[in-house]
Every structure is written in structure tokens, then in C-alpha cells.
C-alpha positions in Angstrom: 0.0 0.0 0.0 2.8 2.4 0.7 4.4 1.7 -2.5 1.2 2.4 -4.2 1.3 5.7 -2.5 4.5 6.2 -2.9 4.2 5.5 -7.1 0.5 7.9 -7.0 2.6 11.1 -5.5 5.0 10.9 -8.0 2.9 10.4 -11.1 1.3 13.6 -9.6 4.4 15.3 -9.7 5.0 14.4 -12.7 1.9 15.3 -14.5 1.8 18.8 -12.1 5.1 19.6 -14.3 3.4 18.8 -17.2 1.2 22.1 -16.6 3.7 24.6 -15.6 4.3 28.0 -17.6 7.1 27.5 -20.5 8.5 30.5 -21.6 6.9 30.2 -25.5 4.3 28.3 -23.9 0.8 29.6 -25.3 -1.3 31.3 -22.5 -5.2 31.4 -22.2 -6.5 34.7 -21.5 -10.1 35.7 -20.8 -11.7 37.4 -23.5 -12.5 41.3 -23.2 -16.7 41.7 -22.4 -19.0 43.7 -25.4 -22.6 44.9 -24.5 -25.2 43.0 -26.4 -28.1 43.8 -27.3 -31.3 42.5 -29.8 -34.5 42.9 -31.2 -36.5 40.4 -33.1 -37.2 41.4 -36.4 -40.5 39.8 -38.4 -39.5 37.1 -41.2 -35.7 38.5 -40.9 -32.9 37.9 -38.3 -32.5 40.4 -35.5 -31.4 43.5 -35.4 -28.3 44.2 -32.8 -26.5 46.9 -31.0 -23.0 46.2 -30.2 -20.9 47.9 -28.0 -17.2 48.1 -26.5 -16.1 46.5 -29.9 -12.0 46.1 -29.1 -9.6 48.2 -32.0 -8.9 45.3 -34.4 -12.1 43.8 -34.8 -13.4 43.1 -38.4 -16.2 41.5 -38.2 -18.9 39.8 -35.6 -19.8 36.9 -35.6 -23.5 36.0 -34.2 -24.6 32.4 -33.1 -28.1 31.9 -31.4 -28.8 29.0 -29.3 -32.0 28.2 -27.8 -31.8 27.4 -24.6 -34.9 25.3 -23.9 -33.3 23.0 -26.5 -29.7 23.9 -26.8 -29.0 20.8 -29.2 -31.2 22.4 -32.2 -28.7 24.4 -34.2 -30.4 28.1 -35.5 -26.9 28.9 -36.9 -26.5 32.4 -37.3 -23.6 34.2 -39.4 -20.8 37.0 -40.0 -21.1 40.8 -40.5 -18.4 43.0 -41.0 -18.0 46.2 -39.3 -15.5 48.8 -38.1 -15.7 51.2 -34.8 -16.7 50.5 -31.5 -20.3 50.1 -31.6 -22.2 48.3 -34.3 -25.9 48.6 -35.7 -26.6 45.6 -37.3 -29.8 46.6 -39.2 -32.9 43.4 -39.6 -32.1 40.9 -42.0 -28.0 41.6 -41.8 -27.8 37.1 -41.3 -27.8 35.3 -44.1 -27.5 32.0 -45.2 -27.0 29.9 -42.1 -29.2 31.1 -40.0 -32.8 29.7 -38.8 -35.2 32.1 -36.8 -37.1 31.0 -33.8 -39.7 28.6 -33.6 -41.0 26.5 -30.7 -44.1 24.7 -30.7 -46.9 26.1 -31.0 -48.2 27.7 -27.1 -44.4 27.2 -26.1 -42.2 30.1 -25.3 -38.1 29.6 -25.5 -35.9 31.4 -24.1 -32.9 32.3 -27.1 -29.4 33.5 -26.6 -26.9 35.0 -29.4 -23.7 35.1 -28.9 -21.6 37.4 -30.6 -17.8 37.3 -30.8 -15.4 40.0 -32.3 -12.8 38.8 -35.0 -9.5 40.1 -36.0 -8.6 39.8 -39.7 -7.4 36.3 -39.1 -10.4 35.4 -37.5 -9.3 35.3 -33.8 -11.8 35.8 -31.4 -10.9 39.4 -29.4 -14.2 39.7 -27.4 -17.5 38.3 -26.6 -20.9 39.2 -25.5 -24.3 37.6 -24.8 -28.1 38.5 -25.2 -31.0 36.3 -24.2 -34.5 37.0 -24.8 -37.7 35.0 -25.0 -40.1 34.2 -28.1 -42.9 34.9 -28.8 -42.5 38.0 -26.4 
């Protein structure tokens, strides 16, 4: 039993190494916060204010979940910009995305998610709205 000890706090040492800072060694940093808000838009996608976009940013990306069912994918899509604050106007998604729709006498609650990109398409910030439908 003591050997098995003995063999567990090394292997812990070991692997604790495995984890320390390396000078090279990537780093994970938290990603700056943006303000998000939305507003749904009929037979189009949402229309969004975006603020505290970080210098950099190209375009947004927007994903909406629902979060009654998190595991149906509405997609959602990228909008360039430029500034610190963004309109996107009704009907700026295209393509991938999929509106709300619940059952019928159901309300959901959706969230979008919308993360800044550089010009290489690294994220530099991201924000949240949430919102229930119908209203």
C-alpha cells in the first residue's frame, strides 16, 4: 500500500510539471466583455447593437442557441463592421441562420452570442443576449 502511495505522488508530480508555464508556452486569457443587445425582427434575423467593440475587430460573428433546447442548431452568421459600436440593421444574417420557432403555445428562451474577430479570424471579445419568443 505504501508503494502504491508512494508510485500515486510521483505520477502527480510528474503530470503537475506537465502544466507549468514554459516561456513560449501559449497562454489562455479571458476574452474582453462587449454589451449585447437585440431585437427580433419579423420574417428576418435580429437586429443588434454592439458595443465596446476592441480596435482590431473586423467582423462579428452571431450564433443563437435556444436554450430550452440547446442541441437544435439556428446557426447564425458573419457581419463586418469597423468602430466601436455596431448597428446591425434586420435581415443583416444570411445564409445559415434559422429564426425561432418553438411549438406552437411554447415560449423559449434564445441566446446569441456574438464574438469579435480580427482579420485572421481570432476571437478578441464576446458578448451575450438572451430573450424569449414569442414576447
Amino acid at each position: 500500500m505504501i508503494k502504491f502511495a508512494v508510485a500515486v505522488g510521483i505520477m502527480a508530480s510528474v503530470l503537475a510539471g506537465c502544466n507549468e508555464s514554459r516561456p513560449g508556452a501559449a497562454q489562455s486569457t479571458a476574452l474582453s466583455q462587449m454589451s449585447v443587445a437585440f431585437a427580433w425582427c419579423q420574417n428576418a434575423s435580429p437586429s443588434f447593437k454592439v458595443g465596446q467593440i476592441p480596435a482590431g475587430t473586423k467582423s462579428l460573428r452571431l450564433k443563437m442557441v435556444d436554450r430550452d433546447v440547446p442541441t437544435w442548431s439556428h446557426g447564425g452568421g458573419d457581419v463586418p463592421i469597423s468602430g466601436p459600436t455596431a448597428n446591425v440593421p434586420c435581415g443583416a444574417i444570411s445564409g445559415a441562420y434559422n429564426g425561432p420557432n418553438p411549438p406552437a403555445g411554447q415560449v423559449h428562451t434564445y441566446e446569441w452570442t456574438v464574438t469579435a474577430l480580427d482579420g485572421s479570424g481570432n476571437a478578441l471579445a464576446v458578448g451575450t443576449a438572451s430573450k424569449k419568443y414569442p414576447q
